[in-house]
NUMI-906142 format. One record per residue (C-alpha): residue in three letters; x, y, z. Coordinates in nm, 2 decimals, decimal comma. Last residue first. Layout:
BEGIN
+-----+--------+--------+--------+
!  aa !     px !     py !     pz !
+-----+--------+--------+--------+
! ALA !      X !      Y !      Z !
...
+-----+--------+--------+--------+
//
This chain:
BEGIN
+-----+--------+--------+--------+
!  aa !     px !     py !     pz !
+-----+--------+--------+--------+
! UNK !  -2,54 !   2,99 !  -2,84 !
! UNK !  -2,55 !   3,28 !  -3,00 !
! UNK !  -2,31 !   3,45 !  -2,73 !
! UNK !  -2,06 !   3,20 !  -2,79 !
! UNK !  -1,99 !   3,22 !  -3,16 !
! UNK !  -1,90 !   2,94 !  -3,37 !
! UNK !  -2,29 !   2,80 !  -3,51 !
! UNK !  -2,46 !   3,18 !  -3,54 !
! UNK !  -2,15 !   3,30 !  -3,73 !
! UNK !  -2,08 !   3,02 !  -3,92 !
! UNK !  -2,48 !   3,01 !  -4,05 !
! UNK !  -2,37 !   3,37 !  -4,11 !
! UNK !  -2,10 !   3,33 !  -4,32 !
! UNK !  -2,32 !   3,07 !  -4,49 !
! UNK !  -2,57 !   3,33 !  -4,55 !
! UNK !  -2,33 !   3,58 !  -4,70 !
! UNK !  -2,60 !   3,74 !  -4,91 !
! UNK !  -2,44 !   3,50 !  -5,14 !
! UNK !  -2,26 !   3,23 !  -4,97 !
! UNK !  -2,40 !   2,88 !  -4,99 !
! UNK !  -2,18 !   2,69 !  -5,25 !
! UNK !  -2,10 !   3,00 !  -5,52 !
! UNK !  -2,08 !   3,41 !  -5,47 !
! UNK !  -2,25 !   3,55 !  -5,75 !
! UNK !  -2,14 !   3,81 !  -6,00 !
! UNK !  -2,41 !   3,95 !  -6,24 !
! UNK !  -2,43 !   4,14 !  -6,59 !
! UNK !  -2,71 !   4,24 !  -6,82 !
! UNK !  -2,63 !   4,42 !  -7,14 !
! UNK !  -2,89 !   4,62 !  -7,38 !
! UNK !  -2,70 !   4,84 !  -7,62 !
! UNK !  -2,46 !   4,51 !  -7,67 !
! UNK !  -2,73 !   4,38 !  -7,89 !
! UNK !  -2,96 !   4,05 !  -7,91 !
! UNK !  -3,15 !   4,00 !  -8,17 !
! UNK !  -3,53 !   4,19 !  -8,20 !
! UNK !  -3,73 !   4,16 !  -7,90 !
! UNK !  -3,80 !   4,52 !  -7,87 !
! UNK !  -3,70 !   4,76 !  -8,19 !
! UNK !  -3,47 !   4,98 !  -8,16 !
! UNK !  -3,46 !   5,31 !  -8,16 !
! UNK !  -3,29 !   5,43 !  -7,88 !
! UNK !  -3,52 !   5,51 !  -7,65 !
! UNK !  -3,76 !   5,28 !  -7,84 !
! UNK !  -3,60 !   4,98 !  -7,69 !
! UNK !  -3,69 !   5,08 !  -7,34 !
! UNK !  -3,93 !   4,77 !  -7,30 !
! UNK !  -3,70 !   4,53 !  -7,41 !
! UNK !  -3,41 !   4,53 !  -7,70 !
! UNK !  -3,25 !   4,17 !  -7,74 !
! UNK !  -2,99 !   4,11 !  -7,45 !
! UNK !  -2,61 !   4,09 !  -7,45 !
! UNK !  -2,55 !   3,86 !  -7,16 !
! UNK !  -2,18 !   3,91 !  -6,94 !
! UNK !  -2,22 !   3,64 !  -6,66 !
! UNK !  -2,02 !   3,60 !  -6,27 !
! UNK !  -2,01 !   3,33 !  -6,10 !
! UNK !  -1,67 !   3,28 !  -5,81 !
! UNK !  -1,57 !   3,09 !  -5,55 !
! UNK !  -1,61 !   2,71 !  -5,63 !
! UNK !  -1,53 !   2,83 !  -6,05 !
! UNK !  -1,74 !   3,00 !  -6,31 !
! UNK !  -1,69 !   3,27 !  -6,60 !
! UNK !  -2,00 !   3,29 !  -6,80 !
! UNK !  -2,04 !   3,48 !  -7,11 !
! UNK !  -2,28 !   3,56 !  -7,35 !
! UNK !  -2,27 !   3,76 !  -7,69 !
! UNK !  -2,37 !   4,06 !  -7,90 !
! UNK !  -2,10 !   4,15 !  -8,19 !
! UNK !  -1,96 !   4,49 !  -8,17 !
! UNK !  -1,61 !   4,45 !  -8,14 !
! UNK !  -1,61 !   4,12 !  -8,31 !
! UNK !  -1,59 !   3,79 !  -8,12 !
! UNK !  -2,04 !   3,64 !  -8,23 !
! UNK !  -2,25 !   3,48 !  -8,02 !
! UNK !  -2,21 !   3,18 !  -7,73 !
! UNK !  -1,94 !   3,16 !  -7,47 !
! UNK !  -1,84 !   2,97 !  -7,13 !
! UNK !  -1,51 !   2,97 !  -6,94 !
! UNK !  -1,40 !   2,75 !  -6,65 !
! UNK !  -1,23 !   2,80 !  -6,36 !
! UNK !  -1,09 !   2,54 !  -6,11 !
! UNK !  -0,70 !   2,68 !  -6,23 !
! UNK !  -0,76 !   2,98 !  -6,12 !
! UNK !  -0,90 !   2,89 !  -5,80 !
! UNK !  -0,61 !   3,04 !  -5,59 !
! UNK !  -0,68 !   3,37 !  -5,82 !
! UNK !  -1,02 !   3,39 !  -5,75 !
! UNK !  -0,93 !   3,44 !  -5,39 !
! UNK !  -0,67 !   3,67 !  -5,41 !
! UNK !  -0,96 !   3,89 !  -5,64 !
! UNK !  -1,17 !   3,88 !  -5,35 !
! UNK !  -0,88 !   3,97 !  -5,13 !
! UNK !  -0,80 !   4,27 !  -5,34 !
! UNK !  -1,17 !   4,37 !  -5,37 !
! UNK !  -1,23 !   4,39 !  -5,01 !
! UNK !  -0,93 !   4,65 !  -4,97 !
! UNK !  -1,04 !   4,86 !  -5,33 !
! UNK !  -1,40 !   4,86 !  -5,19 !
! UNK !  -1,59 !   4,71 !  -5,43 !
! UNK !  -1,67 !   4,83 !  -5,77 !
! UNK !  -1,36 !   4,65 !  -5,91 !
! UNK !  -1,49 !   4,29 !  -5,84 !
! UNK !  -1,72 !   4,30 !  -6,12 !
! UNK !  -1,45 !   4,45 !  -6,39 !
! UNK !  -1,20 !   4,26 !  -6,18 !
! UNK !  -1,37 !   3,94 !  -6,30 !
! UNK !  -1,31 !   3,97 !  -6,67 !
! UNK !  -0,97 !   4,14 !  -6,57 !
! UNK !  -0,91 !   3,73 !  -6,45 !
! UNK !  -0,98 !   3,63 !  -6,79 !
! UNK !  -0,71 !   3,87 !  -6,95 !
! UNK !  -0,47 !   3,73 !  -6,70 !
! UNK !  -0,51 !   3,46 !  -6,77 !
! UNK !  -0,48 !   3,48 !  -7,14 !
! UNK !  -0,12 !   3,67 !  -7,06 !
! UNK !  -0,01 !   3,38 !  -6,88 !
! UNK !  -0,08 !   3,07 !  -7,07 !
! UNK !  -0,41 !   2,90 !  -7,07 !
! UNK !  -0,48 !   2,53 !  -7,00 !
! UNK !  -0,56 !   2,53 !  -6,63 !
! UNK !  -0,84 !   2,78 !  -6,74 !
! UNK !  -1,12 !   2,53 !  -6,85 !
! UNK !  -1,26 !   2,58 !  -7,17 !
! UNK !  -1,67 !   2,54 !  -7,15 !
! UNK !  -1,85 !   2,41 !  -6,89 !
! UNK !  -1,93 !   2,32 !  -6,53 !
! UNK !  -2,23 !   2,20 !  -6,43 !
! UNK !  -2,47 !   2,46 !  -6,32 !
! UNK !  -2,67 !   2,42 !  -5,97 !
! UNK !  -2,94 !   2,70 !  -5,89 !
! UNK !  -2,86 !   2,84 !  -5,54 !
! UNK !  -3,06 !   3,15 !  -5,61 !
! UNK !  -3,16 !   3,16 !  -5,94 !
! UNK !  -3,49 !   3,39 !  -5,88 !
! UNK !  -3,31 !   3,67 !  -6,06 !
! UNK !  -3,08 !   3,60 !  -6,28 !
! UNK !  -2,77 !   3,32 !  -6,20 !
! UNK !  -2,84 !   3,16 !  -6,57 !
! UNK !  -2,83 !   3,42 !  -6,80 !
! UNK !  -2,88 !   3,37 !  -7,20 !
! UNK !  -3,10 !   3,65 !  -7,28 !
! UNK !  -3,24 !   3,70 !  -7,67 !
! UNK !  -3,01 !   3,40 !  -7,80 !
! UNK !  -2,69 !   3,43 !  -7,95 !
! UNK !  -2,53 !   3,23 !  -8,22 !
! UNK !  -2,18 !   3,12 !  -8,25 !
! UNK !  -2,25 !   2,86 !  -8,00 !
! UNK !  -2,06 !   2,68 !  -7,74 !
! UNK !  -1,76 !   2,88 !  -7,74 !
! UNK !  -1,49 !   2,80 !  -7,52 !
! UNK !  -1,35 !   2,43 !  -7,68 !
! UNK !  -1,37 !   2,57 !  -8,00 !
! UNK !  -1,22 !   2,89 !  -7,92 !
! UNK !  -0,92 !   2,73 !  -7,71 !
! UNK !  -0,82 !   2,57 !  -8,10 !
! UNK !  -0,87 !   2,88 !  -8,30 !
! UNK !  -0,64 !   3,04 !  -7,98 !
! UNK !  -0,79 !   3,25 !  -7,75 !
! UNK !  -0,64 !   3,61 !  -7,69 !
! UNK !  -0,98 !   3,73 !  -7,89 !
! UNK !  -1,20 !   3,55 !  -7,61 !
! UNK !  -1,03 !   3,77 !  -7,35 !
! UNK !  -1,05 !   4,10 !  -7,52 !
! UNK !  -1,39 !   4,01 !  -7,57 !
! UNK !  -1,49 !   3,96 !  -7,21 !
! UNK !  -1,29 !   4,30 !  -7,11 !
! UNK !  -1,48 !   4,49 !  -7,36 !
! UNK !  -1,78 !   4,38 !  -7,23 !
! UNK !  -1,73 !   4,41 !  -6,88 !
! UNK !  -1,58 !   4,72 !  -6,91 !
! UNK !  -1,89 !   4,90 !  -7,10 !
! UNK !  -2,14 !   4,82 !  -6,82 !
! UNK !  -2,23 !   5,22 !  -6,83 !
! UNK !  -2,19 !   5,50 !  -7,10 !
! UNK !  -2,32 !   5,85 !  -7,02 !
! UNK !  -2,20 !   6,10 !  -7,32 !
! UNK !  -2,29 !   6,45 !  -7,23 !
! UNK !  -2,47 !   6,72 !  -7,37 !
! UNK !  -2,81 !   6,69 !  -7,11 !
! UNK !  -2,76 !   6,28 !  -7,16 !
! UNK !  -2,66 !   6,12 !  -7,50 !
! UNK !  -2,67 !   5,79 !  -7,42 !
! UNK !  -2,47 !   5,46 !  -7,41 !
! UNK !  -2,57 !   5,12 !  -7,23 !
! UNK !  -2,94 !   5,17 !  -7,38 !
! UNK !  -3,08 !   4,95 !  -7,17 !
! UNK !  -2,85 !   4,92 !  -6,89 !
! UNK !  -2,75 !   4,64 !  -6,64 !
! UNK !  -2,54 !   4,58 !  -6,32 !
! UNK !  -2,65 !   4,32 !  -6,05 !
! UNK !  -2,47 !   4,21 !  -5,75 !
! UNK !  -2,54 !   3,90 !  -5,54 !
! UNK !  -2,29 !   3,91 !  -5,41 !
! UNK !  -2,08 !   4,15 !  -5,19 !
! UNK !  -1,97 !   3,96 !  -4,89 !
! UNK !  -1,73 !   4,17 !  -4,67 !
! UNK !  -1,53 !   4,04 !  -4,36 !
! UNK !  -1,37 !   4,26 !  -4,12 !
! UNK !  -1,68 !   4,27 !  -3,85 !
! UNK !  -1,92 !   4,07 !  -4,03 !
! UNK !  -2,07 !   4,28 !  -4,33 !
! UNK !  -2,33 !   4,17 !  -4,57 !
! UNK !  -2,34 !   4,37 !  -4,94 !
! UNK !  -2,65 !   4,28 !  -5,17 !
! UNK !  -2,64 !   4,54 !  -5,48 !
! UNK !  -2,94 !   4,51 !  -5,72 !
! UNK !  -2,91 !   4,74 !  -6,04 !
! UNK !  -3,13 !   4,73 !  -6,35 !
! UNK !  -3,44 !   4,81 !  -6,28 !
! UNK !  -3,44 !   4,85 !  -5,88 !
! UNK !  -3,20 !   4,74 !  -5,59 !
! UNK !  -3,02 !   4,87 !  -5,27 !
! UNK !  -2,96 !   4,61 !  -5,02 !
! UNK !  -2,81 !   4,60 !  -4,69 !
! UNK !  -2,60 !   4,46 !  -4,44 !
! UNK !  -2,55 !   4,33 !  -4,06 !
! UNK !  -2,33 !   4,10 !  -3,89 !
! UNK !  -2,19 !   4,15 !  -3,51 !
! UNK !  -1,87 !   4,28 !  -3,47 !
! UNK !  -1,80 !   4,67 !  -3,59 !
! UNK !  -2,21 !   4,72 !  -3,63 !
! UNK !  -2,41 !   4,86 !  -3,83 !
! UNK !  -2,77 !   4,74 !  -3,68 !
! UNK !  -2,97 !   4,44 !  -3,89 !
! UNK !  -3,08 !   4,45 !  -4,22 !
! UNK !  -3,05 !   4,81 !  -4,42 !
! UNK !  -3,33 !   4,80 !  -4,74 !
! UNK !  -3,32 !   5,12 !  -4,96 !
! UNK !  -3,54 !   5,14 !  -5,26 !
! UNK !  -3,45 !   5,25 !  -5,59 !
! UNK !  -3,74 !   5,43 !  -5,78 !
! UNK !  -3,61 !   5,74 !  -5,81 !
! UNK !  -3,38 !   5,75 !  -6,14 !
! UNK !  -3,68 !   5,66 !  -6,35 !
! UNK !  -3,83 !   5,39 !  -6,59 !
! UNK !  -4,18 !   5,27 !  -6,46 !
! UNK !  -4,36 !   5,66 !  -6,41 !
! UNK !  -4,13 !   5,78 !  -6,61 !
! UNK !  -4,29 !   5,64 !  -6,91 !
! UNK !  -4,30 !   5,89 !  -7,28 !
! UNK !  -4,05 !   5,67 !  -7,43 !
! UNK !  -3,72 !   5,92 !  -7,43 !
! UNK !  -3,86 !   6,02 !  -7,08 !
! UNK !  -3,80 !   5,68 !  -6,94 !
! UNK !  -3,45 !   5,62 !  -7,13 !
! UNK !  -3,35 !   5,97 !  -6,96 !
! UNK !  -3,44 !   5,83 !  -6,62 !
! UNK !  -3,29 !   5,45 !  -6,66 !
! UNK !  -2,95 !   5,59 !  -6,82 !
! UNK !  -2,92 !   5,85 !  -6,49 !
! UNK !  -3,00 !   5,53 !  -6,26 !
! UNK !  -2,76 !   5,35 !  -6,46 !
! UNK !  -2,51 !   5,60 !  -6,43 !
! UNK !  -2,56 !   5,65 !  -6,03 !
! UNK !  -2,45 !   5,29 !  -5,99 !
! UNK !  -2,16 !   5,30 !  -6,25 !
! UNK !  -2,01 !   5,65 !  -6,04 !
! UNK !  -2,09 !   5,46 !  -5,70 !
! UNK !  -1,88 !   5,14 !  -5,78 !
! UNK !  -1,59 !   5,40 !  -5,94 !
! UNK !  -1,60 !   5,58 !  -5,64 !
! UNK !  -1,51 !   5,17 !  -5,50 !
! UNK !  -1,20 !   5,25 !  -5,62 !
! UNK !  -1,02 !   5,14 !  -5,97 !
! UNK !  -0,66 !   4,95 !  -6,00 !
! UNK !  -0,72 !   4,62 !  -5,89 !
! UNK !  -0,48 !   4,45 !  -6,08 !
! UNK !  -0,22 !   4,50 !  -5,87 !
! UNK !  -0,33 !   4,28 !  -5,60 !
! UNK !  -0,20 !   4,27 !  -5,23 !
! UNK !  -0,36 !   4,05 !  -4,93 !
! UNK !  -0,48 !   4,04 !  -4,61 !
! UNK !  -0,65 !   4,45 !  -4,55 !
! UNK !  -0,98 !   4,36 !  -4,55 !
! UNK !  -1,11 !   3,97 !  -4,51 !
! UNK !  -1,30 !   3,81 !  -4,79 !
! UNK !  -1,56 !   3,59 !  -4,70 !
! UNK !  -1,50 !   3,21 !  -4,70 !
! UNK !  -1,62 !   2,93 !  -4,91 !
! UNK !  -1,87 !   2,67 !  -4,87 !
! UNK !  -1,82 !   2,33 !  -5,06 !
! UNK !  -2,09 !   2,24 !  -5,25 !
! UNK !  -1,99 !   2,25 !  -5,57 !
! UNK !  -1,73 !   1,98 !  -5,53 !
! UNK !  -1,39 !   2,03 !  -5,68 !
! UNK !  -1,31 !   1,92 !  -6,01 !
+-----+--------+--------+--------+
//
């Protein structure tokens, strides 16, 4: 196993081809403004849009863009936090959050359905298992009300590895685990994602896979995919506050209408702080 706290690189634009990454970062923007469309109608549905809304995201830019020197941003509210650092051709986009309670709803005659490739993804990858590679990967066929470890206020929390370890699966499972990641990495731009997705590759092998609940289309479940460069978690959640939206009732089991999801950057990166510890030490006119 390698050590957990061993810092890992950026990703660099433009180094590397992947053709699994087939979406663009449109398709980062198109979940983003769903959830904030999901998040508004949900509001109204319950008679609060003065907590539930499509308006209350807030903006924060840190440091000057800049083609050399780091900078970034965040824009966060319910359900969606996006961190993205930049030093000059190196991207850090973690820690990202995606979630949506309902995660399918009828909006002015359409159908708006968000954090739906994540799932499906996770349980076409845990349906490619053997009986066998299911006993190892699933931890418990029950699932509790939220599961996730890397939520908020989990920066730099330490998990042991667990679960099925992907040294042991055969090419197609792989590659059904790595699409679990692409569904993160995809909202990315399509250059940064490529590299990211380079990366998880060369720890392929390092990776191990978590699970608890139920395999069937519908079933709610938890999932952690985790390795020294990558953490990211698929948690079907009981019904909260919007549960009446949709009529459900809150803290009843866990559902996939109420999914929260998160990719992390392991051993000192998120936010890319240990880019910019490297930064700071390496560069001349810092020190």
């Amino acid at each position: 196993m390698l050590p957990q706290s061993r810092a890992r690189p950026a990703v660099r634009h433009g180094r590397a081809h992947d053709e699994g990454i087939q979406r663009r970062s449109a398709d980062g923007l198109e979940t983003t403004e769903k959830i904030r469309r999901i998040n508004q109608a949900a509001g109204e549905a319950i008679g609060n849009t003065a907590s539930f809304n499509e308006d209350a995201y807030y903006w924060t830019v840190m440091g000057t863009p800049s083609a050399t020197e780091p900078w970034g941003f965040q824009f966060d509210g319910h359900h969606l936090v996006i961190n993205y650092f930049v030093l000059g051709d190196q991207v850090v986009m973690s820690p990202c959050f995606w979630g949506s309670e309902p995660t399918s709803m009828e909006i002015d005659g359409e159908t708006v359905t968000v954090c739906h490739e994540e799932v499906v993804a996770s349980l076409a990858f845990v349906n490619s298992l053997t009986q066998a590679q299911q006993g190892v990967v699933i931890e418990s066929a029950t699932k509790s009300n939220a599961s996730m470890k890397a939520g908020a206020f989990s920066d730099n929390v330490v998990q042991t590895y667990t679960g099925l370890r992907a040294d042991v699966l055969n090419g197609a499972q792989r590659k059904k685990l790595l699409g679990i990641v692409e569904a993160f990495v995809g909202r990315g731009k399509v250059d940064a994602a490529k590299v990211r997705m380079a990366e998880v590759r060369k720890y392929l092998d390092h990776t191990y896979v978590t699970w608890a609940g139920g395999t069937a289309d519908d079933s709610a479940f938890y999932v952690r995919v985790h390795s020294p460069v990558v953490w990211v978690e698929v948690d079907c959640q009981a019904p909260g506050p919007l549960a009446g939206g949709y009529g459900a009732t809150q803290g009843s089991g866990a559902t996939q209408k109420h999914v929260h999801s998160i990719i992390r950057t392991p051993n000192g990166n998120d936010y890319g702080r240990e880019l910019l510890r490297q930064h700071y030490l390496t560069s001349p006119h810092h020190r």
